[in-house]
mmJSON file of the N, C-alpha and C atoms, coordinates in Angstrom:
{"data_MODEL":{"atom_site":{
"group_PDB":["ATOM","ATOM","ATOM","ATOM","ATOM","ATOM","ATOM","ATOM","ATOM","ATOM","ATOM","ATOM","ATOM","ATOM","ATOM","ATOM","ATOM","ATOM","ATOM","ATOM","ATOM","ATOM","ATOM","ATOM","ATOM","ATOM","ATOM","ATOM","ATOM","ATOM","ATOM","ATOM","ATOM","ATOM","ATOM","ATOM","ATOM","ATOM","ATOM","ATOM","ATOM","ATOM","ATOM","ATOM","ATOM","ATOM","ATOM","ATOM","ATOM","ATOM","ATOM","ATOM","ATOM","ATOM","ATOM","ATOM","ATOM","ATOM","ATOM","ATOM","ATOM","ATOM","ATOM","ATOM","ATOM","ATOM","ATOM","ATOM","ATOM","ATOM","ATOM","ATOM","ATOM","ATOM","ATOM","ATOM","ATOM","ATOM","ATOM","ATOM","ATOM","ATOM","ATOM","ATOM","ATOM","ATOM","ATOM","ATOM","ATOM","ATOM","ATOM","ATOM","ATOM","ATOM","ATOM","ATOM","ATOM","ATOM","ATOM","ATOM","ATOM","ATOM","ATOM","ATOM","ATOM","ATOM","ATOM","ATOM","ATOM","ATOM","ATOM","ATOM","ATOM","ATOM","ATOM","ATOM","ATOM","ATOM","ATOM","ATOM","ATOM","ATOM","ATOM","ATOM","ATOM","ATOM","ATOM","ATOM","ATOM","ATOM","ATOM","ATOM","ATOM","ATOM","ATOM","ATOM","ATOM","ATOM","ATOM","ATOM","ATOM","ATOM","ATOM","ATOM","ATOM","ATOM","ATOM","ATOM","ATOM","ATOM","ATOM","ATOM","ATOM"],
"id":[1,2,3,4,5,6,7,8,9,10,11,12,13,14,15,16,17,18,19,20,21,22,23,24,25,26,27,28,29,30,31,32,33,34,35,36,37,38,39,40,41,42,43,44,45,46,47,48,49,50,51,52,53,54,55,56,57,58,59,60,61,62,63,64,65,66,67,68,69,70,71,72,73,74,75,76,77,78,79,80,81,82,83,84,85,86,87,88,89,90,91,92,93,94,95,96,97,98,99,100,101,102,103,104,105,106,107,108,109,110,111,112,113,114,115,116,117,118,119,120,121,122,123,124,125,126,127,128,129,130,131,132,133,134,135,136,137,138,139,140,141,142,143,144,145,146,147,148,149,150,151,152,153],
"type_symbol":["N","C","C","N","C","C","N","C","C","N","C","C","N","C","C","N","C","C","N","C","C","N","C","C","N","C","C","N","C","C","N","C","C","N","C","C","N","C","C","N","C","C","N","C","C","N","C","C","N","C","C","N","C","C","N","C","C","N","C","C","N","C","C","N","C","C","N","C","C","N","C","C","N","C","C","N","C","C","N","C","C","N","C","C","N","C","C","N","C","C","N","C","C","N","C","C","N","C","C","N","C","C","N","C","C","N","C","C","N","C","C","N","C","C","N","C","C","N","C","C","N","C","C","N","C","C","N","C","C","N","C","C","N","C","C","N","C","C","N","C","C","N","C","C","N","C","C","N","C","C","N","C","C"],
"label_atom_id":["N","CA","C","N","CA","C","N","CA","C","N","CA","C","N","CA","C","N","CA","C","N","CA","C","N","CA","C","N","CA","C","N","CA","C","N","CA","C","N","CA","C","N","CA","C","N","CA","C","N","CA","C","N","CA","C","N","CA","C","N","CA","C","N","CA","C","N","CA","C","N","CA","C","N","CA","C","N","CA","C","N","CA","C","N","CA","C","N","CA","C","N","CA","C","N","CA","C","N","CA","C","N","CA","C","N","CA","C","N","CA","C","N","CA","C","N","CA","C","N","CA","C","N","CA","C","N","CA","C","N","CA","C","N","CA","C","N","CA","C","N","CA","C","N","CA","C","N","CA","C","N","CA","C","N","CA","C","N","CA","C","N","CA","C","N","CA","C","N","CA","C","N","CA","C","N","CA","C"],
"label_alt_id":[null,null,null,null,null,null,null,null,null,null,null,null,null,null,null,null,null,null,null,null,null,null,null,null,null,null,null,null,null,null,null,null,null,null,null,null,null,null,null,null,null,null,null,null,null,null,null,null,null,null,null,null,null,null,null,null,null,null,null,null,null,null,null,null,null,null,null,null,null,null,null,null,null,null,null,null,null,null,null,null,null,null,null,null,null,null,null,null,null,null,null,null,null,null,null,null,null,null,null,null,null,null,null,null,null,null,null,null,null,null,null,null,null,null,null,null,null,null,null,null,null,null,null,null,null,null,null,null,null,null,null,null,null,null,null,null,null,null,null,null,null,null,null,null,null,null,null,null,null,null,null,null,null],
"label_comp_id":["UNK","UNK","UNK","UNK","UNK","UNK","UNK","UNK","UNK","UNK","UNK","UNK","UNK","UNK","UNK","UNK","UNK","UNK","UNK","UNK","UNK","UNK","UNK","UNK","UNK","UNK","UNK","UNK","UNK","UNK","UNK","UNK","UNK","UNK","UNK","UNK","UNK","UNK","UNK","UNK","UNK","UNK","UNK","UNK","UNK","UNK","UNK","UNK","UNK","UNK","UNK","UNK","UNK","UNK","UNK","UNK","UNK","UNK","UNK","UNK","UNK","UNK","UNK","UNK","UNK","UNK","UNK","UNK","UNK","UNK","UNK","UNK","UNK","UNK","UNK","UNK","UNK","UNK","UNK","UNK","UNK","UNK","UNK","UNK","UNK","UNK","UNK","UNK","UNK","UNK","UNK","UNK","UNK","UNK","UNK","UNK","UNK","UNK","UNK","UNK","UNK","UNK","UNK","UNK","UNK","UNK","UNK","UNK","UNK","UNK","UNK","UNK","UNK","UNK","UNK","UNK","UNK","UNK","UNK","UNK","UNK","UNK","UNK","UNK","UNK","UNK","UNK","UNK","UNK","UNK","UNK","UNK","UNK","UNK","UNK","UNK","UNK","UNK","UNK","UNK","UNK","UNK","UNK","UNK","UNK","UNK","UNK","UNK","UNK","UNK","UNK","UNK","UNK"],
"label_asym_id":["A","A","A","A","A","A","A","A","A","A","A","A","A","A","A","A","A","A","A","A","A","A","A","A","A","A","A","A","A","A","A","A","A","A","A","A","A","A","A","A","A","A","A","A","A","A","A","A","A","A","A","A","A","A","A","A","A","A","A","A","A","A","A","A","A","A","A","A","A","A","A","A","A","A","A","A","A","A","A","A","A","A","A","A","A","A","A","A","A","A","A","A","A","A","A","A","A","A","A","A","A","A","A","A","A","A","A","A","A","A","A","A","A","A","A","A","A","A","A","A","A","A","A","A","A","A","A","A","A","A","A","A","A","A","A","A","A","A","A","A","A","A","A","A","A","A","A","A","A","A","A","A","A"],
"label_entity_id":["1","1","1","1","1","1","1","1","1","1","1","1","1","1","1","1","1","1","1","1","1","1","1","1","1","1","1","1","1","1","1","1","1","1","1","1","1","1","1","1","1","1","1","1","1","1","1","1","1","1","1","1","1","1","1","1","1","1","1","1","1","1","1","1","1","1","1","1","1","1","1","1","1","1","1","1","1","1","1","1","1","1","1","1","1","1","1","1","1","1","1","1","1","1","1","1","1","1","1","1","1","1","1","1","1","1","1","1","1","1","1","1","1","1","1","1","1","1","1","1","1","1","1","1","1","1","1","1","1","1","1","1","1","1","1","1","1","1","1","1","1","1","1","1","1","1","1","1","1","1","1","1","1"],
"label_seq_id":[1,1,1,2,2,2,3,3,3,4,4,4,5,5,5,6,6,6,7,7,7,8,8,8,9,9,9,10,10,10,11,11,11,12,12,12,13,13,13,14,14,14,15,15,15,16,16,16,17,17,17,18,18,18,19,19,19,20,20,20,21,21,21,22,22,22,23,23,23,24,24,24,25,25,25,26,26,26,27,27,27,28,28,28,29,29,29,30,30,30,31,31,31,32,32,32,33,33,33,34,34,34,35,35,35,36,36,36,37,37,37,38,38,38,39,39,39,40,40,40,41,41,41,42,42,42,43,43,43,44,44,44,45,45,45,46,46,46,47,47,47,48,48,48,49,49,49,50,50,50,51,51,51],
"pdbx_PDB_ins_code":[null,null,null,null,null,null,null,null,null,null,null,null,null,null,null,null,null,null,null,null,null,null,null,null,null,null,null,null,null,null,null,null,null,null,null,null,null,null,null,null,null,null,null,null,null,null,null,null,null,null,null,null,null,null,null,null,null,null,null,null,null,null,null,null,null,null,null,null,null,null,null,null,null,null,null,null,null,null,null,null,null,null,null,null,null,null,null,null,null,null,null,null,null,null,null,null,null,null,null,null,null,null,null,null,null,null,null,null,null,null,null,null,null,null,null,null,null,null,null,null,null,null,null,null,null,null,null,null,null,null,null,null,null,null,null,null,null,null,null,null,null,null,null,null,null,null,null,null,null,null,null,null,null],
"Cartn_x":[12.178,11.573,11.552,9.832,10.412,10.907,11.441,12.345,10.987,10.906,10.135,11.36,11.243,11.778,10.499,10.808,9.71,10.507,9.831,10.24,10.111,9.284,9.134,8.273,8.462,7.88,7.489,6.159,5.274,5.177,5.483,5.294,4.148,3.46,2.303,0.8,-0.637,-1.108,-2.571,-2.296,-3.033,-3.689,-4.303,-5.039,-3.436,-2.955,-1.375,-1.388,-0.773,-0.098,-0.777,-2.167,-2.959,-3.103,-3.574,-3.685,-2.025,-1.343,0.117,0.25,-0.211,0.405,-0.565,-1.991,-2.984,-2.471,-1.998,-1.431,0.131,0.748,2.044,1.731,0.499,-0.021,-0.696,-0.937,-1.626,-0.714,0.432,1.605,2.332,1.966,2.891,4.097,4.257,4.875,5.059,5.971,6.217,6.271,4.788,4.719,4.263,5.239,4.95,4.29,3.361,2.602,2.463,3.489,3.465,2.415,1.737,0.71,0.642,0.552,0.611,-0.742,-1.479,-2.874,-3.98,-5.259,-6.101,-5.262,-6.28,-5.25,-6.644,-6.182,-6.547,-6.536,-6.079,-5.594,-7.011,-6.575,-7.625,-9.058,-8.667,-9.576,-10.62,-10.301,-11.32,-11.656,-11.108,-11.712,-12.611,-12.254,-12.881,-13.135,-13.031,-13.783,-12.725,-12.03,-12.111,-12.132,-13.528,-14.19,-15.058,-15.021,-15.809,-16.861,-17.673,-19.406,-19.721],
"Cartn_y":[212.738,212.623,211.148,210.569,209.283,209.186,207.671,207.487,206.677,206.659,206.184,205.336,204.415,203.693,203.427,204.196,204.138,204.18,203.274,202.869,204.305,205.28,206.578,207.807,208.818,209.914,210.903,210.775,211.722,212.81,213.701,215.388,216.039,216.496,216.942,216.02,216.358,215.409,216.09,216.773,217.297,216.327,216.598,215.831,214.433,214.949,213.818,213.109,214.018,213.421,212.25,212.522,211.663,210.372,210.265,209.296,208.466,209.152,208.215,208.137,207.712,207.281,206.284,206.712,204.811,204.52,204.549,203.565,202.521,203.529,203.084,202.01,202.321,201.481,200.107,200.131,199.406,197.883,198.875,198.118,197.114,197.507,196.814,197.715,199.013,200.132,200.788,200.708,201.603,202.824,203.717,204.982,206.17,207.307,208.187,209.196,210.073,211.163,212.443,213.689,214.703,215.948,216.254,217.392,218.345,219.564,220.777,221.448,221.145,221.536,220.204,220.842,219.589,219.019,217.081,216.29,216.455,216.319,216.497,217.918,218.868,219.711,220.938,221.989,222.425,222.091,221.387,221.042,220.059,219.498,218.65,219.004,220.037,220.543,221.665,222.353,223.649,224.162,222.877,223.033,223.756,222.862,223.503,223.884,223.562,223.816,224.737,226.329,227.392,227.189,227.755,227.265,228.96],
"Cartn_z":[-30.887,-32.186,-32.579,-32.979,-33.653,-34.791,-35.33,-36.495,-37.309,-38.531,-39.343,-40.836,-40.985,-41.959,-43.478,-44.517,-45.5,-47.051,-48.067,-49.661,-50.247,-49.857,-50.404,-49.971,-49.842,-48.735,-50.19,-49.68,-50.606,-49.767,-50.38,-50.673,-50.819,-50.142,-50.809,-50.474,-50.263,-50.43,-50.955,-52.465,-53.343,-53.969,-55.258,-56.38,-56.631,-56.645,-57.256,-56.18,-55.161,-53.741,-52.979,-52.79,-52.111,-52.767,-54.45,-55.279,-55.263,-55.321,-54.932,-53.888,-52.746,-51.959,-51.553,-51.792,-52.409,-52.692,-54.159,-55.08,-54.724,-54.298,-53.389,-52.918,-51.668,-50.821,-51.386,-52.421,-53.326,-53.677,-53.805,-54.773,-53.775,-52.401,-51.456,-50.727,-51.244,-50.866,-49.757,-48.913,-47.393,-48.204,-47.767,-48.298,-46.893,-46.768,-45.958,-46.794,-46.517,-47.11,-46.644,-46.573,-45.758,-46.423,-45.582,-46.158,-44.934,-45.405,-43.791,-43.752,-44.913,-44.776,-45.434,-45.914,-45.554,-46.746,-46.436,-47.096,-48.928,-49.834,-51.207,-52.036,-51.323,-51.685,-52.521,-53.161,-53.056,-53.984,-55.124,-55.49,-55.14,-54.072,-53.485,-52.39,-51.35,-50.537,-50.743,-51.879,-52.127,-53.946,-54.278,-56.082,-56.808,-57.858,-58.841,-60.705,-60.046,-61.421,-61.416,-62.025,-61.995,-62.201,-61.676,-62.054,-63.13],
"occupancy":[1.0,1.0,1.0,1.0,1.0,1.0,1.0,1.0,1.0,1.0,1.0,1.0,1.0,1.0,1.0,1.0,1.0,1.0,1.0,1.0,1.0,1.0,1.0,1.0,1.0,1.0,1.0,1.0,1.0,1.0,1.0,1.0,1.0,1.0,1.0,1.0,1.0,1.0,1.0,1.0,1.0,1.0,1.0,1.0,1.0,1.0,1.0,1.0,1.0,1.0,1.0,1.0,1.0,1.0,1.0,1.0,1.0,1.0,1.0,1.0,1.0,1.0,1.0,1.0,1.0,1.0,1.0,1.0,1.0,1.0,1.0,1.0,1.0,1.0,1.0,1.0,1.0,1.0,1.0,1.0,1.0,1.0,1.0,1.0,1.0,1.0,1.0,1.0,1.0,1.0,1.0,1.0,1.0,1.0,1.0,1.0,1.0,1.0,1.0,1.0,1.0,1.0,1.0,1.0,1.0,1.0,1.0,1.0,1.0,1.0,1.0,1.0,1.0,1.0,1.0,1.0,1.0,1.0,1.0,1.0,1.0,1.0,1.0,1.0,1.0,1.0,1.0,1.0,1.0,1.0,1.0,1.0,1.0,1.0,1.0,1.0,1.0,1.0,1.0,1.0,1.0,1.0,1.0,1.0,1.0,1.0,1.0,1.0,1.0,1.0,1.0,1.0,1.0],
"B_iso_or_equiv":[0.0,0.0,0.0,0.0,0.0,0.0,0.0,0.0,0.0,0.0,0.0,0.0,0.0,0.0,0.0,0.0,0.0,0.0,0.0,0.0,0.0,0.0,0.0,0.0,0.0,0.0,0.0,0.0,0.0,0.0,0.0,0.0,0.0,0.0,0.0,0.0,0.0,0.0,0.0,0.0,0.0,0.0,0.0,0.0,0.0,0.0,0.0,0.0,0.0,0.0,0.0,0.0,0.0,0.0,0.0,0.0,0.0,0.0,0.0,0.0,0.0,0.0,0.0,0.0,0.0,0.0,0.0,0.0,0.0,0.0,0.0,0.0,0.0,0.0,0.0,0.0,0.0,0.0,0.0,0.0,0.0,0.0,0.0,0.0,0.0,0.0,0.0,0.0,0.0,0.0,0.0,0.0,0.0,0.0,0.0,0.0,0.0,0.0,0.0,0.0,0.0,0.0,0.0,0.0,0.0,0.0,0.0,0.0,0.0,0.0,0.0,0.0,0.0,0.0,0.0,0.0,0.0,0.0,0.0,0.0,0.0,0.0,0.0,0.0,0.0,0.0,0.0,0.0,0.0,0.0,0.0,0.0,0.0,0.0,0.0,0.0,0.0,0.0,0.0,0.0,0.0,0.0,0.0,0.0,0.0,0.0,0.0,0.0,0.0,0.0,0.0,0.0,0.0],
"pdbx_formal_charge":[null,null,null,null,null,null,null,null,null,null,null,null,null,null,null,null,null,null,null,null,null,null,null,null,null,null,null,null,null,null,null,null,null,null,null,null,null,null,null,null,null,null,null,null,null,null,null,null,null,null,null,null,null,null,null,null,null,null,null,null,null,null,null,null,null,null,null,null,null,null,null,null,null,null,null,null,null,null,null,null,null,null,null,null,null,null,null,null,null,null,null,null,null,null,null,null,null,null,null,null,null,null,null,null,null,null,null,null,null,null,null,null,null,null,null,null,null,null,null,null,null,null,null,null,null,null,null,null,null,null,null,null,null,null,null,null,null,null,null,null,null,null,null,null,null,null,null,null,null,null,null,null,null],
"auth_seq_id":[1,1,1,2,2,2,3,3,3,4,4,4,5,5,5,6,6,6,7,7,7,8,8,8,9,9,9,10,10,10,11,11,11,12,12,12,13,13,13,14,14,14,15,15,15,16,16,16,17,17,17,18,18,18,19,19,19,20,20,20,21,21,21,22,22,22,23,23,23,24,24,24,25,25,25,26,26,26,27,27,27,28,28,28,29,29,29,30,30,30,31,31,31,32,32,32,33,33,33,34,34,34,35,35,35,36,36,36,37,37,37,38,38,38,39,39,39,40,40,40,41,41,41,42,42,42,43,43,43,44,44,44,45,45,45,46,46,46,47,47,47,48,48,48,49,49,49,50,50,50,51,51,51],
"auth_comp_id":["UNK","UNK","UNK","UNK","UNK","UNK","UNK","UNK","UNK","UNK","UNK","UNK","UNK","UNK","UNK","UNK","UNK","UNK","UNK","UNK","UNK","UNK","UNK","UNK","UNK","UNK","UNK","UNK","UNK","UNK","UNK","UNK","UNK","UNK","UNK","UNK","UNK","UNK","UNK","UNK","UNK","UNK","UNK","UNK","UNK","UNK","UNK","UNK","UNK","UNK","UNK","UNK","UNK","UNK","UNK","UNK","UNK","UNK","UNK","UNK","UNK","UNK","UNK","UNK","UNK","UNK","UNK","UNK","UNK","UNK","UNK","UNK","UNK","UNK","UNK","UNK","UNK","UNK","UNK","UNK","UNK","UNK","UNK","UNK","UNK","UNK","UNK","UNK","UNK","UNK","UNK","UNK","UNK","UNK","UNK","UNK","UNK","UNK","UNK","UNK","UNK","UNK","UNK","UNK","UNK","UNK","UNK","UNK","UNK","UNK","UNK","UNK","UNK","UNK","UNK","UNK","UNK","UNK","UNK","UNK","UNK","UNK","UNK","UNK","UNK","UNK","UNK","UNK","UNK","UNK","UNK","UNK","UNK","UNK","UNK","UNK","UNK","UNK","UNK","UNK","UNK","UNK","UNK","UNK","UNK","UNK","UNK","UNK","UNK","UNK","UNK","UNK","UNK"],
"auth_asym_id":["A","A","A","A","A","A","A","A","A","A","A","A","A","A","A","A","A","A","A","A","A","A","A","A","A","A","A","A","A","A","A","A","A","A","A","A","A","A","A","A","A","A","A","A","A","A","A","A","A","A","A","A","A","A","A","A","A","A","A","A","A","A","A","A","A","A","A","A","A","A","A","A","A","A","A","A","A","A","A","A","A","A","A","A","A","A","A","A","A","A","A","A","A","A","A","A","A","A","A","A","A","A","A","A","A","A","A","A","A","A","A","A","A","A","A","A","A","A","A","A","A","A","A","A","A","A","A","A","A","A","A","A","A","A","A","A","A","A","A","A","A","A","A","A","A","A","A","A","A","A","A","A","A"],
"auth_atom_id":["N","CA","C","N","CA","C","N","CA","C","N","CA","C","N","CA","C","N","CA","C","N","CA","C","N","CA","C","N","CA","C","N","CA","C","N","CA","C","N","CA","C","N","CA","C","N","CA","C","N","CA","C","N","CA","C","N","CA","C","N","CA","C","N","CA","C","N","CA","C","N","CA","C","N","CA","C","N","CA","C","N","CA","C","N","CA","C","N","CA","C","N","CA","C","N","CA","C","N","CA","C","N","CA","C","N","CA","C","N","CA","C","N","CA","C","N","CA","C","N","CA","C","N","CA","C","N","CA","C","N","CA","C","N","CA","C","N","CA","C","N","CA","C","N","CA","C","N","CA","C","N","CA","C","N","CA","C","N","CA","C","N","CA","C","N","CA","C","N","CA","C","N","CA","C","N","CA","C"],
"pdbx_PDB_model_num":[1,1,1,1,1,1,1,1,1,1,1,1,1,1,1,1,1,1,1,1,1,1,1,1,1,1,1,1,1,1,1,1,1,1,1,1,1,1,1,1,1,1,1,1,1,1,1,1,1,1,1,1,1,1,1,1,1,1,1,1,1,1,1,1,1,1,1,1,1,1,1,1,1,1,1,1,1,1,1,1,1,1,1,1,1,1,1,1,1,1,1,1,1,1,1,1,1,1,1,1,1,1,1,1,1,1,1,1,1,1,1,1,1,1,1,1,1,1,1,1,1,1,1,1,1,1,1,1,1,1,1,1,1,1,1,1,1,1,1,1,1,1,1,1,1,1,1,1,1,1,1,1,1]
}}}
């Protein structure tokens, strides 16, 4: 298994998750981002806003 050294490990990489870990990245931030399905979660893969 490799070893990874990181400032903060995002959880998730929903509507929140994904936007923080840009931003992390933004800041100068060693940011890891774990997601087990697609990455933005469901409202950007699959809408949600009812039509």
């Amino acid at each position: 298994m490799d070893s990874h050294s990181t400032d903060v490990l995002v959880i998730g990489g929903g509507p929140a998750g994904y936007v923080a870990g840009i931003r992390l990245g933004q800041l100068g931030t060693k940011a890891i981002l774990v997601e087990r399905e697609n990455m933005g979660g469901t409202c950007l893969n699959w809408g949600c806003i009812p039509s």
